[in-house]
Every structure is written in structure tokens, then in C-alpha cells.
FIPAKE-841331 format. One record per atom (N, C-alpha, C): x, y, z; residue in three letters. Coordinates in Angstrom, 1 decimal, padded with zeros to 4 digits, m for minus. Each point is the difference from the previous one (the first is absolute). Layout:
// residues N
     px     py     pz res
      X      Y      Z ala
...
END
This chain:
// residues 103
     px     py     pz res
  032.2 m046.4 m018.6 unk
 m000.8  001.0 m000.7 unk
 m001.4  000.0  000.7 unk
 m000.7  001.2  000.3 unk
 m000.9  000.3  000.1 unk
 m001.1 m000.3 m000.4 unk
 m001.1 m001.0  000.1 unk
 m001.1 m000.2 m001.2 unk
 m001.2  000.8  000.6 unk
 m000.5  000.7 m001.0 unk
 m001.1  001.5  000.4 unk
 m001.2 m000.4 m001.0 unk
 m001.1  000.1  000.4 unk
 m000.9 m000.9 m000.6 unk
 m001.0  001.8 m000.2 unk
  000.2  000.3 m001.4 unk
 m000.8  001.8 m000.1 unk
 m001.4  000.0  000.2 unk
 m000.7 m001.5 m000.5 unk
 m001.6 m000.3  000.3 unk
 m000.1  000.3  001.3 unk
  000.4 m001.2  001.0 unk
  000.1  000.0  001.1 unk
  000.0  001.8  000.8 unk
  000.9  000.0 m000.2 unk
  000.7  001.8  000.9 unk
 m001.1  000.6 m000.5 unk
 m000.6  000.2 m001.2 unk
 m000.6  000.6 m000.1 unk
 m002.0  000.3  000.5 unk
  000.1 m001.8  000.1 unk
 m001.2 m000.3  000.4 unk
 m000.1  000.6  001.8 unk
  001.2 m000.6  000.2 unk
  000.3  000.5  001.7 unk
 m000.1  001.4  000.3 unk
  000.4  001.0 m001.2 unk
 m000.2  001.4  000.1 unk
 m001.4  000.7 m000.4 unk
 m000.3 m000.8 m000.7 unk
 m001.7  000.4 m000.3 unk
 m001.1 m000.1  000.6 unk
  000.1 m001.5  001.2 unk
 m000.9 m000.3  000.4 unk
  000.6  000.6  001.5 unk
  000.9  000.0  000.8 unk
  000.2  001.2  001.0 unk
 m000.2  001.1 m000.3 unk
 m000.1  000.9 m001.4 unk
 m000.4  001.4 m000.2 unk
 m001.7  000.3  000.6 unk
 m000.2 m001.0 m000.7 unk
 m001.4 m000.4 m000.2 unk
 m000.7 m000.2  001.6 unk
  000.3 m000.4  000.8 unk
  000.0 m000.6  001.6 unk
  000.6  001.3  000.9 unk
  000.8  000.6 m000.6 unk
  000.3  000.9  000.8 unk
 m000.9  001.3 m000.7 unk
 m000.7  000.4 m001.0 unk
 m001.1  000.9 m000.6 unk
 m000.8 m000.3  001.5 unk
 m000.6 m001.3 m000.4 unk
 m000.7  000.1  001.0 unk
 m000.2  000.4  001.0 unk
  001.0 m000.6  000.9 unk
  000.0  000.5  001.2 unk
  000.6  001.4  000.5 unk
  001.0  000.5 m000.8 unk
 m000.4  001.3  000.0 unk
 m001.2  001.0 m000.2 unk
 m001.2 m000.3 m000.3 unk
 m000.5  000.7 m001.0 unk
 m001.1  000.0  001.7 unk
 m000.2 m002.1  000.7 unk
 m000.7 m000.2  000.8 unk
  000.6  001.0  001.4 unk
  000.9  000.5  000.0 unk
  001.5  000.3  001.6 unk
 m000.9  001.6 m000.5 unk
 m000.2  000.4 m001.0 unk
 m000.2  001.4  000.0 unk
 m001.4  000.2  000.7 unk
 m001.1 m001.0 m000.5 unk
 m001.1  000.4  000.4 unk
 m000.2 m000.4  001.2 unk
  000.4 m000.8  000.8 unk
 m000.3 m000.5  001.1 unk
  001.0  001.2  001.1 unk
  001.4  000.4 m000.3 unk
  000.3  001.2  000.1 unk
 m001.1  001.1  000.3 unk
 m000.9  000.7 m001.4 unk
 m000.5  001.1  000.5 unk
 m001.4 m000.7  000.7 unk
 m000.2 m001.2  000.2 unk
 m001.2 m000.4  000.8 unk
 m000.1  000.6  001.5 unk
  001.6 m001.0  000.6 unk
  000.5  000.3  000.7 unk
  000.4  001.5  000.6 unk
  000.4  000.5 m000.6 unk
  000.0  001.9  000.4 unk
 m001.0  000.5  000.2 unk
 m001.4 m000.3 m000.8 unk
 m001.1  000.3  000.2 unk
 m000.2  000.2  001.6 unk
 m000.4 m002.0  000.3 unk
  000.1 m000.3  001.2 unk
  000.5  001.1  001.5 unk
  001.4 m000.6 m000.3 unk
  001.0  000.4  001.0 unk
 m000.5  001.9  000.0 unk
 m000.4  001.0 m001.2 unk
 m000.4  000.9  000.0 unk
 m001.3  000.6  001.0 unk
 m000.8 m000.9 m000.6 unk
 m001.2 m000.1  000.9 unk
 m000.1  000.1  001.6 unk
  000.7 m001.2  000.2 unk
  000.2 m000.5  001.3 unk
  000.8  001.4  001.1 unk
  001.0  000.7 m001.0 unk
  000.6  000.9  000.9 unk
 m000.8  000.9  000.3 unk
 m001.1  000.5 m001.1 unk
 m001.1  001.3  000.1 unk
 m000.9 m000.5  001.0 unk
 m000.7 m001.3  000.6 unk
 m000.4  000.1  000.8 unk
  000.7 m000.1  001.1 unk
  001.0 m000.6  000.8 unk
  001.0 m000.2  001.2 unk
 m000.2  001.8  000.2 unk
  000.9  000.9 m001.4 unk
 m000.3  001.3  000.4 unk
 m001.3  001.0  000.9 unk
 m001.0 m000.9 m000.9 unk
 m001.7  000.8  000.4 unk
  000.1 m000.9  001.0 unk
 m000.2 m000.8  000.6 unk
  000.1 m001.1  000.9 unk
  000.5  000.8  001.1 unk
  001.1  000.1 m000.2 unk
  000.8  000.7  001.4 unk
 m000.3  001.5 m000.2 unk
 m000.5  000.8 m001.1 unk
 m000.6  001.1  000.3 unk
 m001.3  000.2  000.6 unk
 m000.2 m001.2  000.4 unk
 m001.6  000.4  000.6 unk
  000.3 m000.9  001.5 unk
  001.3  000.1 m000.1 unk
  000.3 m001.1  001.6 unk
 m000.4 m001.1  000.5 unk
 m000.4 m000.6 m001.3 unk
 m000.7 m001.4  000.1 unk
  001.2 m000.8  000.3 unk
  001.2  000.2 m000.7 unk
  001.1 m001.0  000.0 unk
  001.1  000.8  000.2 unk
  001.2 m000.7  000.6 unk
  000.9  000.8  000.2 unk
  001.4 m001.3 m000.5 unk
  000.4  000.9 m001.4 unk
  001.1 m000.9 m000.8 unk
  001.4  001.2  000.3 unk
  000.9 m001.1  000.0 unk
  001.3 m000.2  000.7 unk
  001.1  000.3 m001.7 unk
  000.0  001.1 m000.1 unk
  000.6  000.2 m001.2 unk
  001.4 m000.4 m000.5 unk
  000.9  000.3  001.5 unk
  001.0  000.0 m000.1 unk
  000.6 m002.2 m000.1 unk
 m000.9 m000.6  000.7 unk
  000.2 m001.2  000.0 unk
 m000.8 m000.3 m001.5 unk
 m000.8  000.0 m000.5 unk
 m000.3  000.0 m001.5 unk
  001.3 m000.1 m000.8 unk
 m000.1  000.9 m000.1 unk
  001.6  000.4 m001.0 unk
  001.1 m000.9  000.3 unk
  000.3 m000.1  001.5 unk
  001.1 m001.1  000.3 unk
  000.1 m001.1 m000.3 unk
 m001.8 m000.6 m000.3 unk
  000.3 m001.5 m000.8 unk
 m000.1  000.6 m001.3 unk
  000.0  000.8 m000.5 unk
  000.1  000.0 m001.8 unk
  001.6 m000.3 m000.2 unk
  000.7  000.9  001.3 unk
  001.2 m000.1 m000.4 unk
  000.8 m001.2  000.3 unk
 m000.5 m001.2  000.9 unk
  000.5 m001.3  000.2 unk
 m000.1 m000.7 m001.3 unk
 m001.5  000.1 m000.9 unk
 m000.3 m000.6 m000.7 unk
  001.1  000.5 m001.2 unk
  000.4  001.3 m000.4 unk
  000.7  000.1 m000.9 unk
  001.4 m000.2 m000.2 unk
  000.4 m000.6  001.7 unk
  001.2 m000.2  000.5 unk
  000.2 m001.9 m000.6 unk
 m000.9 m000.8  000.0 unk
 m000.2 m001.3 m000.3 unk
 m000.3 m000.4 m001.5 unk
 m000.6  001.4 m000.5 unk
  000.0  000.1 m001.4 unk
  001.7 m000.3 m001.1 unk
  000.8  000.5  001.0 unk
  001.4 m000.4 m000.8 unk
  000.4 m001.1  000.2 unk
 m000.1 m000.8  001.2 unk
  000.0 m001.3 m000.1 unk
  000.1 m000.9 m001.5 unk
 m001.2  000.3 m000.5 unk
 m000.3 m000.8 m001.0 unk
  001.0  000.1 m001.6 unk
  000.5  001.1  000.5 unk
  001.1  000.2 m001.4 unk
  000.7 m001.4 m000.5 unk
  000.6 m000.4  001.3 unk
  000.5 m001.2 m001.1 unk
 m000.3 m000.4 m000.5 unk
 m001.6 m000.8  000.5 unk
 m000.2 m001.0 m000.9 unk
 m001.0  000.9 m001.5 unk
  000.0  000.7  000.2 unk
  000.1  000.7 m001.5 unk
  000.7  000.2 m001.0 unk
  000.8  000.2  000.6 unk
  001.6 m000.4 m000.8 unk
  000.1 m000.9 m000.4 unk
  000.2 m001.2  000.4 unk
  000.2 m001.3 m000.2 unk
 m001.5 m000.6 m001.1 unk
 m000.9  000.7  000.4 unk
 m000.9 m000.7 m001.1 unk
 m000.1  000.6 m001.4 unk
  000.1  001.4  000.2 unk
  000.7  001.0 m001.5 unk
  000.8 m000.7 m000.4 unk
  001.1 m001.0  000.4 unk
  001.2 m000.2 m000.5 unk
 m000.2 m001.1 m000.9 unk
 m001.0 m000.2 m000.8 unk
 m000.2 m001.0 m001.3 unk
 m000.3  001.1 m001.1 unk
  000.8  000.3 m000.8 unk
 m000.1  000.6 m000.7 unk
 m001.2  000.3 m000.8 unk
 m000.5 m001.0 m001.1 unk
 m000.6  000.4 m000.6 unk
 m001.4 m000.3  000.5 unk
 m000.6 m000.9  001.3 unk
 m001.1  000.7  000.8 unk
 m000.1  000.9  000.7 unk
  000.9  000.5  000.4 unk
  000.2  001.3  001.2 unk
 m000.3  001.3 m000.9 unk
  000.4 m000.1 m001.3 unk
  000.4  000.9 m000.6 unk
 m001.7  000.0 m001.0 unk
 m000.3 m000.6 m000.3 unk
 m001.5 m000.3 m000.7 unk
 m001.2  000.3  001.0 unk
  000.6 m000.6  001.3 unk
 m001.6  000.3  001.2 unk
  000.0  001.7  000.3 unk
  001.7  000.5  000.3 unk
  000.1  001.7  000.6 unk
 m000.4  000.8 m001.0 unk
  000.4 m000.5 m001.5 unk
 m000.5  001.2 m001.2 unk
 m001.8 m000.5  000.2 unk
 m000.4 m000.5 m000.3 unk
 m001.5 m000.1  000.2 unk
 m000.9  000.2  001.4 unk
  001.0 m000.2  000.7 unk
 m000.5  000.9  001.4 unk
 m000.5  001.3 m000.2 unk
  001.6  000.2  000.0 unk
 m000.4  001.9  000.0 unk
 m000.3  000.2 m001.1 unk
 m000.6 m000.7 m001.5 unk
 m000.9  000.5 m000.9 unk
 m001.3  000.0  000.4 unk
 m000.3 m001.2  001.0 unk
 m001.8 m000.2 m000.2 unk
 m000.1  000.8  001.3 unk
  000.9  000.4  001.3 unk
  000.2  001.1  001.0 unk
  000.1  001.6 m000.6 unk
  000.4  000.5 m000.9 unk
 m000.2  000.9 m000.3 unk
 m001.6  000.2 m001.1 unk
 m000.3 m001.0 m001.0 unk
 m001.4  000.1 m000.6 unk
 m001.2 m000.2  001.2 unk
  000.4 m000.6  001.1 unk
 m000.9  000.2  001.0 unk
 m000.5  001.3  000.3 unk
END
């Protein structure tokens, strides 16, 4: 027989909800920090090379975004494999994407 301890599970699901709030909430703002950033940066390379000061290589740009999003699948498994404890996987992703969407 199974022994399931409901304090326990439960504490495991509260305190990952709780951990993953967070860090969803931290993934969002560092997110639009970041866009800011990377926004910025392109308006000047633009004026930059509109005034012929610099001359950016667009087509190679883009080609490492898409290496980088090619290595980004990589990492599935072990996402998988760490989701796969139930009642923390399942406490950190619902408070993720709660404290990622109140972000």
C-alpha cells in the first residue's frame, strides 16, 4: 500500500506554488527589462548605420537568433524529467504562470 502523507503533499504544493509566484512574477519583469534593452539597441545600430557610422550585417544577426533557438529545444528533456514530481512540478508551474501573468 501506498503511504501519502496530505500535510506533507501539501506543504510541497504550497511552498513550490509560492517559489514559483515568484519567480514567475521576477521572469516577467526582467523579460520586459530586457525588450526594453534589446529595443533600444536596435534603434540605434538603425540610426547608426543611417548615418554610415556603422555598417550591421542583418542577415548574419538573425542567423545566430536562429542557432540560438535551434539549442533552445535541447533543453526539453530535462524539463520533462524535472516536471515529473508531481506535486512540486505541479505547485512551482501553477504559480509560475500565476505570478508570470500578475507580472
Amino acid at each position: 500500500m501506498l503511504d501519502v502523507d496530505p500535510t506533507g503533499l501539501g506543504l510541497e504544493f504550497g511552498g513550490s506554488a509560492v517559489v514559483g509566484g515568484v519567480l514567475g512574477f521576477a521572469t516577467k519583469q526582467i523579460a520586459k527589462v530586457l525588450a526594453i534593452i534589446v529595443g533600444v539597441e536596435l534603434m540605434a545600430f538603425r540610426y547608426l548605420e543611417s548615418q554610415e557610422i556603422v555598417t550591421v550585417d542583418w542577415s548574419r544577426l538573425s542567423a545566430g537568433l536562429l542557432k540560438t533557438g535551434d539549442r533552445a529545444q535541447e533543453g526539453v528533456h530535462w524539463l520533462v524529467s524535472a516536471l515529473s514530481m508531481v506535486s512540486v512540478g505541479a505547485g512551482f508551474a501553477s504559480g509560475f504562470l500565476i505570478g508570470y501573468h500578475r507580472g
